[in-house]
Backbone bond lengths (Angstrom), bond angles and torsions (degrees), N, CA, C in turn:
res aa  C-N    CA-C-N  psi(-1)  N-CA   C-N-CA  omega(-1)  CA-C   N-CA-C  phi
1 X - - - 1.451 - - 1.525 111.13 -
2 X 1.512 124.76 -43.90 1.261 123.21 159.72 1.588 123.80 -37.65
3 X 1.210 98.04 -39.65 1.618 96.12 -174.30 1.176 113.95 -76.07
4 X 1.393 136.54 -31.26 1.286 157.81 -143.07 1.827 84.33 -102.64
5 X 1.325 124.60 -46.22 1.610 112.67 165.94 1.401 119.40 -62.42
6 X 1.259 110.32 -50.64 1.432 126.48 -169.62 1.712 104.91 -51.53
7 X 1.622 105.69 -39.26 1.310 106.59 -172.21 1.491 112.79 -86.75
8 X 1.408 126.78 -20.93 1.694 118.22 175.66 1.665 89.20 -110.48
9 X 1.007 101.73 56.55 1.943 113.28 168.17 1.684 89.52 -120.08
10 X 1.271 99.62 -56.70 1.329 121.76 -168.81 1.561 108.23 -56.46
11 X 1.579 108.20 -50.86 1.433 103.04 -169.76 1.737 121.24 -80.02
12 X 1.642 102.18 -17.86 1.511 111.77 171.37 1.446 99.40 -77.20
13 X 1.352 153.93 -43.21 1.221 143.03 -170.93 1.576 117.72 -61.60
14 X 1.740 104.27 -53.19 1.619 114.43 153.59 1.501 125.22 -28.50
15 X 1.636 99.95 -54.93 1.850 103.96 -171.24 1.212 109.80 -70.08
16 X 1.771 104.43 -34.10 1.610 107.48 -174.49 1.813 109.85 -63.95
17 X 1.480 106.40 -54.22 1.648 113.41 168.36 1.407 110.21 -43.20
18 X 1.214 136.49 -36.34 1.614 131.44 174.22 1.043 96.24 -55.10
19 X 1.722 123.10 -83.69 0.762 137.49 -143.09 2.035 119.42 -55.91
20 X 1.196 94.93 -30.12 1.320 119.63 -173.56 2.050 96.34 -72.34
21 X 1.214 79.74 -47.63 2.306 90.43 -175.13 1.435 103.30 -61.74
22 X 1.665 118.20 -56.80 1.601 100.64 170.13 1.604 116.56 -76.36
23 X 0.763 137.40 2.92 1.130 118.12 149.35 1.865 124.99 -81.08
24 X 0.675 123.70 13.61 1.514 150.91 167.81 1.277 122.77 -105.38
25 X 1.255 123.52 -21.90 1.204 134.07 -159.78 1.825 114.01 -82.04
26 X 0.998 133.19 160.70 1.590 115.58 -165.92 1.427 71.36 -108.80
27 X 1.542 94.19 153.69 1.780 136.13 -170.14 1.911 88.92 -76.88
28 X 1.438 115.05 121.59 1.313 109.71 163.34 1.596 132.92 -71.20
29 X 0.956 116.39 111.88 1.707 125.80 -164.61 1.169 105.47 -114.80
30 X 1.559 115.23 132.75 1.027 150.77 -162.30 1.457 133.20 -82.86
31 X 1.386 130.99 74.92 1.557 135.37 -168.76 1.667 131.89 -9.75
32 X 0.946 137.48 131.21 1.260 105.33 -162.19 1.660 85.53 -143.39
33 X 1.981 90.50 108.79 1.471 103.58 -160.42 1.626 101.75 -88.77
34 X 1.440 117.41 174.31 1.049 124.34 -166.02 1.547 104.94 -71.91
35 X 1.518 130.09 173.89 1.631 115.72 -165.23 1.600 95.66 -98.64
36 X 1.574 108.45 -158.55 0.855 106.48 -177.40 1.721 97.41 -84.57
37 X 1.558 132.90 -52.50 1.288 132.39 179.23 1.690 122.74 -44.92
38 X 1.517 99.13 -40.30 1.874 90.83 176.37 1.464 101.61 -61.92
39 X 1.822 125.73 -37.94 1.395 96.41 -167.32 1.934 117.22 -60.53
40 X 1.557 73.55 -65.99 1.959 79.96 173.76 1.325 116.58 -19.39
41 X 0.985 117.90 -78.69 1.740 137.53 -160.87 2.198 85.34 -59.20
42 X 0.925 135.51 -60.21 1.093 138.50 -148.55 1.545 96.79 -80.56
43 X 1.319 133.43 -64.69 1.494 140.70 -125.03 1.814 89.50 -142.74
44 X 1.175 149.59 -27.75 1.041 131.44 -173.59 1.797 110.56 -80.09
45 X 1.806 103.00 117.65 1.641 118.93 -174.66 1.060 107.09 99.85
46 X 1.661 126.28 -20.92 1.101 126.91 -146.01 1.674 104.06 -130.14
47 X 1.474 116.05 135.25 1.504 136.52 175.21 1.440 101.29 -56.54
48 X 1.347 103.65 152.36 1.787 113.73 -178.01 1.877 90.92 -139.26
49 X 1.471 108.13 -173.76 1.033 128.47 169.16 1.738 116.32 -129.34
50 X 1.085 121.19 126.03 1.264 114.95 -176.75 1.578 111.79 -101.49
51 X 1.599 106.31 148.04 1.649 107.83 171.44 1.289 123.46 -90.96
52 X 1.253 120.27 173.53 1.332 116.58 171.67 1.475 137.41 -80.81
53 X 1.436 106.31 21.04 1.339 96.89 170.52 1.854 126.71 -87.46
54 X 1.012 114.09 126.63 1.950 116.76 179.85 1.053 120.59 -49.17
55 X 1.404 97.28 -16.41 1.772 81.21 -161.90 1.552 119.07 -134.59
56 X 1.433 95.17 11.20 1.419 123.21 174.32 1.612 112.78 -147.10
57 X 1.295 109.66 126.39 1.421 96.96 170.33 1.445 117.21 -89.12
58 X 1.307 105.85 137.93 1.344 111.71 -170.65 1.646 98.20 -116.08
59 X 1.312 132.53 119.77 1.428 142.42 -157.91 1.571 110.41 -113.42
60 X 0.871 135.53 150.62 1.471 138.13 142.63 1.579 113.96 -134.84
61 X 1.466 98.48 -176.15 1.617 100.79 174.25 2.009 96.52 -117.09
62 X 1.514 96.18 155.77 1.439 85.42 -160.64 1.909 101.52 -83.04
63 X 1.194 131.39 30.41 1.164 138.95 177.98 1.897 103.96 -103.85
64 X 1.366 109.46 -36.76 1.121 111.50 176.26 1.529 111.93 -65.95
65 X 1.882 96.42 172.40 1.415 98.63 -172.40 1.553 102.43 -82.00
66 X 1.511 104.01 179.45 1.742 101.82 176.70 1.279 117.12 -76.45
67 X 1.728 141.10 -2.62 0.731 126.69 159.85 1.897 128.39 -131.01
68 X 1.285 83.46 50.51 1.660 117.09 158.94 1.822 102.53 -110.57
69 X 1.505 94.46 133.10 1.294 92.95 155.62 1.895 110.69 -175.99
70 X 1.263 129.69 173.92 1.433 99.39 169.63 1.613 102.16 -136.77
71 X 1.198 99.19 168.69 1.936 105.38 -165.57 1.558 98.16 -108.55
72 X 1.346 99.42 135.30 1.266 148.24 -174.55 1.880 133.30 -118.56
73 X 1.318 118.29 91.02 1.739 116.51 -173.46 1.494 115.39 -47.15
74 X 1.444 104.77 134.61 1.497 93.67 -173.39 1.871 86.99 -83.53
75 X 1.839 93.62 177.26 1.689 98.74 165.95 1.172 118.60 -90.33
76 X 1.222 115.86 141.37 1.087 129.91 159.52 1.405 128.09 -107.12
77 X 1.524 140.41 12.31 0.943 154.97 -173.72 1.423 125.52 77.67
78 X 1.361 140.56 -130.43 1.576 138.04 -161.21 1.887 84.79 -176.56
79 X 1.240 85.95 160.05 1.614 127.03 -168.92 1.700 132.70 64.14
80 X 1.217 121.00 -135.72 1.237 111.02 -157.61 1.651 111.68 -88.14
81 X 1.537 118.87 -16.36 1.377 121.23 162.12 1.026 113.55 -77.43
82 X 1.831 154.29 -1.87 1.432 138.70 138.95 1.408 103.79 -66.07
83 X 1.740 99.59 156.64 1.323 127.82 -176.66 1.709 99.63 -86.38
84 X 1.302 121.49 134.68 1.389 112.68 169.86 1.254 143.07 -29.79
85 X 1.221 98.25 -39.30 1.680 115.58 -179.94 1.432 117.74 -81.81
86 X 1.805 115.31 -14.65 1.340 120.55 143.92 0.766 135.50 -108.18
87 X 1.712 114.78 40.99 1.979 115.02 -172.80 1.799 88.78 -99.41
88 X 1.041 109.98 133.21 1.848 122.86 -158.74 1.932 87.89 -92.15
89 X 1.811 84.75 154.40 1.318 117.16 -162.62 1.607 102.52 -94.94
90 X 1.339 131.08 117.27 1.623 129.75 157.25 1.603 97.06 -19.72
91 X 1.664 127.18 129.83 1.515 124.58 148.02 1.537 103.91 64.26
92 X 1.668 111.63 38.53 1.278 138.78 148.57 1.678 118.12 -100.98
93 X 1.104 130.85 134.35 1.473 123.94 157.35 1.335 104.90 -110.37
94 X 1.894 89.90 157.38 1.308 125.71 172.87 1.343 112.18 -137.37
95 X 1.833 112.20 -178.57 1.322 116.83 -174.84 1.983 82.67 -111.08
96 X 1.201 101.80 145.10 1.657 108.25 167.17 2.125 83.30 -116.30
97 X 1.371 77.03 143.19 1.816 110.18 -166.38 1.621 114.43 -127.32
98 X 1.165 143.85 79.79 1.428 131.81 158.79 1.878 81.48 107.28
99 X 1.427 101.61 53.33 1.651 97.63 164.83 1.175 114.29 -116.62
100 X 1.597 121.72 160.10 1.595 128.05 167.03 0.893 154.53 -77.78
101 X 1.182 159.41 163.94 1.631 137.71 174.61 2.134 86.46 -102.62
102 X 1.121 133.87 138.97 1.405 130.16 163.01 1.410 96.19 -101.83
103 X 1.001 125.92 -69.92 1.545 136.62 168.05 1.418 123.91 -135.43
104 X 1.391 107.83 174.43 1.712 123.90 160.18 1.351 108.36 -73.63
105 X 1.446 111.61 140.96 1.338 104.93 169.25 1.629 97.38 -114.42
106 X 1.755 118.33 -138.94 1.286 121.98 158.78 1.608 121.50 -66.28
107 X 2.145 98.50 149.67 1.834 80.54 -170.59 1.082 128.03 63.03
108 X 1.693 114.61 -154.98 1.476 112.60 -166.33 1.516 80.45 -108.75
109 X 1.113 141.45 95.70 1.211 149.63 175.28 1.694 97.95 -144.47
110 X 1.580 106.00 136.72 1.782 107.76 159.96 1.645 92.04 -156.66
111 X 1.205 79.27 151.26 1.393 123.59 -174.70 2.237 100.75 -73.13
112 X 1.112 91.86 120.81 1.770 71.30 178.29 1.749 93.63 -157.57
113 X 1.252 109.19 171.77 1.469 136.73 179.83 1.525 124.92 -94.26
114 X 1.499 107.10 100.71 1.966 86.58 -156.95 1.600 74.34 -157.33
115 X 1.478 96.11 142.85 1.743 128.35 -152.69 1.359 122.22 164.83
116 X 1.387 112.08 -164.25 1.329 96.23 171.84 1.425 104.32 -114.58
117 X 1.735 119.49 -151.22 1.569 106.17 -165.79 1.371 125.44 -106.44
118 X 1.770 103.34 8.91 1.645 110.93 143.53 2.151 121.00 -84.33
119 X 0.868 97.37 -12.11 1.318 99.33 -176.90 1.603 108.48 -147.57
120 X 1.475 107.98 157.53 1.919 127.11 -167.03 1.408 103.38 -140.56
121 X 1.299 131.02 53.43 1.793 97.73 -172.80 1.765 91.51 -93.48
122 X 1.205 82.97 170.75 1.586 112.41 -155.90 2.053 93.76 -72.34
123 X 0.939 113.65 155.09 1.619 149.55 175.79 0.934 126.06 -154.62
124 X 1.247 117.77 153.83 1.600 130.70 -150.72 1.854 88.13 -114.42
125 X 1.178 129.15 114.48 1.433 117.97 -177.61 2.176 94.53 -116.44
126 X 1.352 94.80 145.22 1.354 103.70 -151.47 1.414 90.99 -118.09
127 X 1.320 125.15 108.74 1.649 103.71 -166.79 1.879 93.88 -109.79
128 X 1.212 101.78 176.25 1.620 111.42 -178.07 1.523 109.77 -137.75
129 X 1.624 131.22 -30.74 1.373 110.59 175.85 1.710 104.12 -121.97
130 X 1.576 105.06 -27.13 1.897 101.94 169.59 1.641 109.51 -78.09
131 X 1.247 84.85 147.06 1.923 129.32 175.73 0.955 103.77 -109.25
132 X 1.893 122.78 91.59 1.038 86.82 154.27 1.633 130.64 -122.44
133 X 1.506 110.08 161.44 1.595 101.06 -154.01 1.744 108.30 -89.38
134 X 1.186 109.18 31.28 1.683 105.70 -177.94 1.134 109.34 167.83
135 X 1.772 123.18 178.90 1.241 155.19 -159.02 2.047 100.14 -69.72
136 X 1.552 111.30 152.27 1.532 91.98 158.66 1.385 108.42 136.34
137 X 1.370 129.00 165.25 1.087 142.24 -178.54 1.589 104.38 -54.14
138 X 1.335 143.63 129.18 1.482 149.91 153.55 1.180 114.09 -60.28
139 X 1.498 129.36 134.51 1.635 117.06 174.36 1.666 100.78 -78.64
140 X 1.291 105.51 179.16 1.964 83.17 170.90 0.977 110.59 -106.87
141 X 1.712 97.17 158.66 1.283 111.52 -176.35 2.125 109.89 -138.44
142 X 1.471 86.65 177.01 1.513 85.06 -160.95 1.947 87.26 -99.49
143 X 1.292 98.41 125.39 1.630 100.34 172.16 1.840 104.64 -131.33
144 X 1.540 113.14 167.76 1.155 112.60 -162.90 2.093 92.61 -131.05
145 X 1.454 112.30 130.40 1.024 120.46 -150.50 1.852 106.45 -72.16
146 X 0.998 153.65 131.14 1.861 121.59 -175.67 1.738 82.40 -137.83
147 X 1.551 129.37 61.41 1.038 112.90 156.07 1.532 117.79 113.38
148 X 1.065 120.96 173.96 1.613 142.38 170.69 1.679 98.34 -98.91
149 X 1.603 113.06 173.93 1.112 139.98 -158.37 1.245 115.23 177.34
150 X 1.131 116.89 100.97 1.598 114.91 -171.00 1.687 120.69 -95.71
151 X 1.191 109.53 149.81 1.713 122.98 -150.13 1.522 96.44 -119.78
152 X 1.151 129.55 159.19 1.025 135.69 117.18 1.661 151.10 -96.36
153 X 1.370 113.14 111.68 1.865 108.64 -158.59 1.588 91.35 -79.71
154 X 1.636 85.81 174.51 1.466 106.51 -162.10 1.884 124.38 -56.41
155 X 1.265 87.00 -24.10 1.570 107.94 161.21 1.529 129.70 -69.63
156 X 1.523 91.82 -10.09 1.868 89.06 -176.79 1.182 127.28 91.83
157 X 1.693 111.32 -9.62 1.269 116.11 172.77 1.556 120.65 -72.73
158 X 1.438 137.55 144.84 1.589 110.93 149.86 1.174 128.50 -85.99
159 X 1.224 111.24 169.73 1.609 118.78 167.39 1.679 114.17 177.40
160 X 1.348 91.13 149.08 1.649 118.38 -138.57 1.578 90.98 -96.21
161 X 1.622 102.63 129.48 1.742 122.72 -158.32 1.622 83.04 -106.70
162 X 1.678 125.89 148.08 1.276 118.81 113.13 1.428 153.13 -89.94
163 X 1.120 94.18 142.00 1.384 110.22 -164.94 1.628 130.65 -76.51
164 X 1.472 135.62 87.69 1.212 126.32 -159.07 1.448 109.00 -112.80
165 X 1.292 121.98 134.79 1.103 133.94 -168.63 1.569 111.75 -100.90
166 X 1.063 127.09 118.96 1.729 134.85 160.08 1.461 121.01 -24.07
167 X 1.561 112.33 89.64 1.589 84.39 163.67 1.335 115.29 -118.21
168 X 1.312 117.61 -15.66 1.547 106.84 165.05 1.353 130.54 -106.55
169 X 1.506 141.20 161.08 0.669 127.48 167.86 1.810 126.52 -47.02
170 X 1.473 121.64 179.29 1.513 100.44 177.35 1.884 96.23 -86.94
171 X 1.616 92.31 -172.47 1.415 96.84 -163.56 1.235 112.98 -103.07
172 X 1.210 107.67 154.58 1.862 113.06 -168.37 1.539 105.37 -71.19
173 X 1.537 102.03 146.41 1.483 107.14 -153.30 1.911 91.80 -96.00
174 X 1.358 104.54 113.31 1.583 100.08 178.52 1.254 118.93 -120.73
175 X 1.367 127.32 27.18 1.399 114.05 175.05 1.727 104.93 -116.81
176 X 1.566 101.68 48.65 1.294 101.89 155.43 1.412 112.80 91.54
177 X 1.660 117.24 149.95 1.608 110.40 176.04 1.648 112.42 50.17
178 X 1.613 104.70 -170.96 1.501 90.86 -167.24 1.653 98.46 -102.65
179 X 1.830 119.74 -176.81 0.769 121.81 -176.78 1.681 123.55 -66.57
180 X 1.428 135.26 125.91 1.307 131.53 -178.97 1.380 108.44 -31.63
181 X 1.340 117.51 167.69 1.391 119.92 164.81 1.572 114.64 -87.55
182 X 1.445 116.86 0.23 1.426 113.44 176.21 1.444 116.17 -62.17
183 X 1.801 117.71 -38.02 0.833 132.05 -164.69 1.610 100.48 -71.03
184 X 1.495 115.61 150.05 1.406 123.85 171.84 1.741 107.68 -81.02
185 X 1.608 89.73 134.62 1.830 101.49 -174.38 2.139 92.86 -69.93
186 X 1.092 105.25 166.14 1.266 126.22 168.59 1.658 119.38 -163.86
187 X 1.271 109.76 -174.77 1.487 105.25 -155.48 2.252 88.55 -149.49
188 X 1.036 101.79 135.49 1.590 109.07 168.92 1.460 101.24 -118.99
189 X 1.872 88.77 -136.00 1.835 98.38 -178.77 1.383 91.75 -93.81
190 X 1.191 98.87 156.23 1.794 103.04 173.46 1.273 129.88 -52.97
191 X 1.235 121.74 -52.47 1.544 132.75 135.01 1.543 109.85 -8.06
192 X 0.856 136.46 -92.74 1.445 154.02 -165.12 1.729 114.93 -63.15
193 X 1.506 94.01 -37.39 1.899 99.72 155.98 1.281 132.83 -30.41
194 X 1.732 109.27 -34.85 1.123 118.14 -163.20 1.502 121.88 -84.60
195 X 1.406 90.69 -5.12 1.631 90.21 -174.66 1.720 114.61 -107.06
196 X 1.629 109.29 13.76 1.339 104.15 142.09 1.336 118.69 -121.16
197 X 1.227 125.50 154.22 1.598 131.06 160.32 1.612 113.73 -119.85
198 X 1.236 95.80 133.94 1.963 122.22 -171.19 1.423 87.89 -113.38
């Protein structure tokens, strides 16, 4: 009979400690990313600067002041290893962060690795004003998602790519000195060249 107290002693103190923690708990609030018009008008053709936060991209344009800027989801890729609340929307943008070039495909199309830093699955990134001339780390950039595209690998199997389209230029390189050589070289308008150095 002792034990049988001892043990719903135990389990009312537990429920009460829950109960007591969510009620403490801060109210979860909801990001409130930039629209579809600030990007366009702001960032489409055009270089940005990115902040340092991980887990949100926080964007500006480099004309703005330093504390203007608007937030932006990074990618995390498509299928059953994203969490719901980051499986990305058709004619949504994001920033892709610490992605790859794997190859060229057709056109200005390459094949690259862009996720976060437990996972890389492959995307089809569709660019419109960068060239770029080789293999390598991507600076980031802001692209807007328009779908899957299905492949067939060398085995014959399919499987369904997303597809991200270019809308900003890449991002101005600010932590000093010139850009590593990890990063992949590329080429814009000449004009606009100038504001990275490799």
């Amino acid at each position: 009979m002792l034990h049988r107290k001892n043990l719903w002693l135990a389990i009312v103190l537990l429920t009460a400690g829950f109960a007591a923690a969510s009620a403490r708990a801060q109210p979860v609030t909801k990001t409130n990313y930039a629209s579809a018009q600030q990007v366009e008008s702001a960032f489409r053709g055009h270089s940005f600067i990115l902040g340092d936060d991980n887990q949100i991209a926080d964007v500006r344009a480099p004309d703005w002041s330093a504390d203007r800027s608007v937030k932006l989801p990074f990618w995390f890729g498509t299928g059953q290893m994203v969490p719901p609340e980051y499986q990305p929307a058709k004619g949504d943008y994001y920033v892709i962060s610490e992605s790859w070039i794997v190859r060229k495909l057709a056109g200005k199309e390459l094949l690259i690795r862009a996720g976060s830093k437990l996972q890389k699955p492959d995307a089809v990134l569709v660019t419109t004003k960068t060239s770029y001339k080789g293999f390598g780390m991507i600076l980031p950039t802001i692209v807007q998602y328009s779908g899957t595209r299905s492949f067939t690998r060398e085995d014959g199997t399919k499987v369904d790519i997303a597809v991200l389209d270019e809308v900003s230029l890449p991002a101005q390189w600010t932590k000093g000195g010139r850009i590593p050589p990890k990063y992949a070289r590329f080429m814009v308008s000449l004009a606009e060249n100038r504001q990275w150095k490799f």
